[in-house]
Phi, psi and omega in degrees: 000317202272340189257005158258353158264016188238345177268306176277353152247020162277310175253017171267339159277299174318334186279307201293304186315272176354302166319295249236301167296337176292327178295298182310341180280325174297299181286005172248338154295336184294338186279324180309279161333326121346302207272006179268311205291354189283303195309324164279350170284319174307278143029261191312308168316294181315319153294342165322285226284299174290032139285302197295296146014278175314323179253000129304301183307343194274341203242048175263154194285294156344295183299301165341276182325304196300320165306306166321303171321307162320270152356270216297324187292326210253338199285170165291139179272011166289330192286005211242140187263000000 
């Protein structure tokens, strides 16, 4: 009698440990899973942020002009109607 509650509180600390790792696996995938989706959002702003950077500088009024003078310098002088 006394070597079947020592088999069933044998397996009942095992179920329970089990139980206790799984949790703990959950939660340490989740942080994991969390600090990947944090990282692609930083990822993703940052490219945001240097597009717009970029197509301001690209589009300032100053630079405009300078491309057009281009422009104007490089077309051929036959082409214009």
């Amino acid at each position: 009698m006394i070597f079947w509650r020592i088999v069933v509180c044998v397996v009942a600390f095992v179920v329970f440990g089990v139980m206790v790792c799984a949790v703990r696996w959950r939660l340490v995938e989740a942080r994991y899973r969390k600090a990947a989706l944090v990282e692609r959002y930083r990822t993703a702003r940052e490219r945001i942020r240097t597009t717009q950077a970029a197509l301001q500088r690209l589009l300032r009024p100053e630079r405009l002009r300078e491309s057009a003078e281009k422009a104007a310098l490089t077309q051929p002088q036959g082409a214009e109607r």
